[in-house]
N, C-alpha and C positions, 0 to 999 in steps of 0.2 A: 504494500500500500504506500502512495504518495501526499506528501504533503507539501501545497508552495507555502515558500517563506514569504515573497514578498506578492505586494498586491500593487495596485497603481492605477487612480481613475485619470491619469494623464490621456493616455488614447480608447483606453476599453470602459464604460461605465463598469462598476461593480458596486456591490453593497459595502463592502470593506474597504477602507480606506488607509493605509499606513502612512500615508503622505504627512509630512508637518508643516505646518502654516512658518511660512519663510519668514526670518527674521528680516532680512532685506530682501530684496531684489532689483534684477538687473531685468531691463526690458518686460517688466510687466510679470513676470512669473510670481506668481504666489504660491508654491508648495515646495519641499524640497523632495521632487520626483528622485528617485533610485533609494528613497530612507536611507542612505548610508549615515552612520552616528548612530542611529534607531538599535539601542538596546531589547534583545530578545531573552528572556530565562522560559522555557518552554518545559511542560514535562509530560513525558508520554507517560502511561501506564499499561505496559504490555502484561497479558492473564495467560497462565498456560495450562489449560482445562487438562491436560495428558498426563498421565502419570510419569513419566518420563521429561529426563531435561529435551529443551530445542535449544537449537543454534538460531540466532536473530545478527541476523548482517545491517549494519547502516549505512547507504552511500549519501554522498551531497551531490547532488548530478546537476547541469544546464537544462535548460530547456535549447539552447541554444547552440549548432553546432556549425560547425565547418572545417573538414579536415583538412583543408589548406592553409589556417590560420591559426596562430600559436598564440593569439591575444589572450588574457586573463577574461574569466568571467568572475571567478571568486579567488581572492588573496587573500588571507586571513587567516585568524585563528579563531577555534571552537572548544571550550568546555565540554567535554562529554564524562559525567557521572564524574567530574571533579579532574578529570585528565585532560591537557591541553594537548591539543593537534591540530598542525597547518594544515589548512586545507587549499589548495591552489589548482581550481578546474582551469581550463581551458577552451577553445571552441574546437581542438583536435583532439582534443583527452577532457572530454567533460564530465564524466564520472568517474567520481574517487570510491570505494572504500573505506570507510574513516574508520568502523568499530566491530568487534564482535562479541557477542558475548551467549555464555552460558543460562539461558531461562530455566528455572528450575520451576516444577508444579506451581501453581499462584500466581503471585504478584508478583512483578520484578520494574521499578521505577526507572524511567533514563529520563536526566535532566539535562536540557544542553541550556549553556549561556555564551551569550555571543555578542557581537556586534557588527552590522552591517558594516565591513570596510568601504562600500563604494559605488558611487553608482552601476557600473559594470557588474554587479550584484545581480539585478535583475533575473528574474524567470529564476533560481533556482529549488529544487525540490529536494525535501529530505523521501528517500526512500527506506524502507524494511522488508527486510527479505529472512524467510525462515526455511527452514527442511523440509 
């Protein structure tokens, strides 16, 4: 299952809004589109009804690709479960890998805290992937 981080009614309406009202602006803009600065602390709650442990994979993936181009979509770093990892996608290499962990029966919490580096941010999605 996926999840986007960021949202933006710059070109697409949507009911969500992460945008912040611009301290200043230049030419008329009033939002600061891409949220980079935009502090995230998010917590999943993954359940695992099986009696047996799962394996749960996390990627940071683009929405955005092109294998011709080696531009940054995400440069930064991410908190996961208290563990710091660079994560640096691409538009040739847009999905990373960031985490794995062991779910055992229950409850198992994953908290990420971050910060949007940048506008070049944009479109991306946390995924999880299990066995």
């Amino acid at each position: 299952m996926g999840f986007a981080l960021n949202t933006s009614d710059k070109f697409y309406p949507t009911v969500e809004n992460h945008n912040a009202d611009a301290l200043m602006t230049l030419l008329g803009a009033a939002k600061s589109y891409g949220n980079y600065g935009h502090k995230y602390n998010v917590k999943f709650h993954l359940y695992n009804n099986n009696s047996t442990n799962k394996t749960v994979k996390l990627y940071l993936a683009s929405n955005s690709v092109d294998a011709t181009k080696t531009n940054a979509t995400w440069n930064g770093a991410i908190k996961m479960n208290g563990s710091v990892v660079n994560v640096y996608t691409t538009l040739n290499a847009p999905r990373q890998q960031r985490s794995t962990w062991t779910v055992p029966p229950g409850l198992f919490n994953v908290t990420l805290d971050f910060y949007v580096p940048g506008m070049i941010t944009s479109n991306q999605q946390l995924i999880f992937e299990t066995n």
